[in-house]
VMD Tcl script that draws the C-alpha trace (Angstrom):
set ca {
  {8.42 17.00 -20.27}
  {8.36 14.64 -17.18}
  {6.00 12.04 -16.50}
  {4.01 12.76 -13.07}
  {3.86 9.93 -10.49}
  {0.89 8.20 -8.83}
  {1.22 8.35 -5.07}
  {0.10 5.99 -3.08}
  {0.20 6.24 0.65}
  {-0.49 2.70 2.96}
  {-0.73 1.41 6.39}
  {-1.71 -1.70 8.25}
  {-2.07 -2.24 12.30}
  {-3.81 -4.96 14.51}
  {-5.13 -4.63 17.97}
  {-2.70 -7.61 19.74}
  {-0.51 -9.74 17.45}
  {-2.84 -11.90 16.26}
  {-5.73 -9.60 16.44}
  {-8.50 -7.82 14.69}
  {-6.78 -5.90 11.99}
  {-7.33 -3.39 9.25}
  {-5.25 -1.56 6.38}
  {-5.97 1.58 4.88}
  {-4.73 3.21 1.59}
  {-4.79 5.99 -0.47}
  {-4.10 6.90 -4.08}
  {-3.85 10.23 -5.40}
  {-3.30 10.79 -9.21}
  {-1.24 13.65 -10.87}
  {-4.80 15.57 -11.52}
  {-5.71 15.49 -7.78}
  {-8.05 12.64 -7.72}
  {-8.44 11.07 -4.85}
  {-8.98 7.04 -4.60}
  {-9.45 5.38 -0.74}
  {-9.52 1.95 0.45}
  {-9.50 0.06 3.23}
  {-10.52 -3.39 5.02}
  {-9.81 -5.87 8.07}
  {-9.48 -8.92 9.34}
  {-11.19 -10.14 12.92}
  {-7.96 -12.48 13.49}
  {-4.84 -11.16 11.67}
  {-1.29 -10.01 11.68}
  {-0.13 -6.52 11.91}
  {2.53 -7.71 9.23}
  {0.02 -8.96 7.14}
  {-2.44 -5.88 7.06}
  {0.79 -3.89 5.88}
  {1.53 -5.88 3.52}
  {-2.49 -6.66 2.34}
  {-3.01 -2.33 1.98}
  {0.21 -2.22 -0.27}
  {-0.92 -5.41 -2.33}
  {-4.48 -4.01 -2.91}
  {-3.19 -0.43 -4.05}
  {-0.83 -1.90 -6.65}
  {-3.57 -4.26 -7.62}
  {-5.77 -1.36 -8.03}
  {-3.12 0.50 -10.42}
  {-1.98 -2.62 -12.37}
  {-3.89 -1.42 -15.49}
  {-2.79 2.52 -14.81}
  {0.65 2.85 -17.00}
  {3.28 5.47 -15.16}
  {5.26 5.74 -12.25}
  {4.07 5.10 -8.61}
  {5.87 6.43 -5.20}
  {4.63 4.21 -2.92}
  {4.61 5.86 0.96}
  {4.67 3.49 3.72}
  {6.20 3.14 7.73}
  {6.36 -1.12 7.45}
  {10.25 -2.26 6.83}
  {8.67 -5.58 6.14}
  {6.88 -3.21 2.85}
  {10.17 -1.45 2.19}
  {12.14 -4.58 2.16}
  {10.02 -6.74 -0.21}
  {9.72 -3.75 -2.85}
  {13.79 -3.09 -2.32}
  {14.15 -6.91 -2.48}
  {11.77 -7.76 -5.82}
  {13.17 -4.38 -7.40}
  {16.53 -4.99 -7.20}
  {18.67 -5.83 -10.60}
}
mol new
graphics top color blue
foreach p $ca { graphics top sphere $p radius 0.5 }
foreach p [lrange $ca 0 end-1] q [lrange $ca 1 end] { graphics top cylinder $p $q radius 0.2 }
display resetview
């Protein structure tokens, strides 16, 4: 018997570099349920509203027990979960 994943898909963007900003997620659980968040900033980084949508989704599973595939397009993402991951 496997263990199904949470999947978590994220994104951040800002208008300009700094600019207003906003970050978007959203969690879906092996039974289909469907959890959305999102937020902004009026003066922010498009860097930091990457990283602020994957911070809030693992912050909202930090209590769930289970894998999570986290889905994201920001190398700076990637590279800090590669980075802190790596044994």
């Amino acid at each position: 018997m496997s263990v199904q994943q949470i999947v978590v898909f994220t994104d951040g963007a800002s208008k300009r570099n700094p600019g207003a900003g906003g970050w978007g997620v959203v969690i879906v659980t092996p039974d289909g349920h469907v959890t959305e968040l999102g937020g902004g900033e009026p003066l922010t980084t498009n860097h930091k509203m990457e990283l602020t949508g994957a911070i809030q989704a693992l912050t909202r599973l930090q209590a769930t027990p289970g894998p999570v595939a986290v889905y994201t397009d920001s190398t700076c993402v990637i590279q800090g979960i590669e980075h802190r991951c790596r044994v």
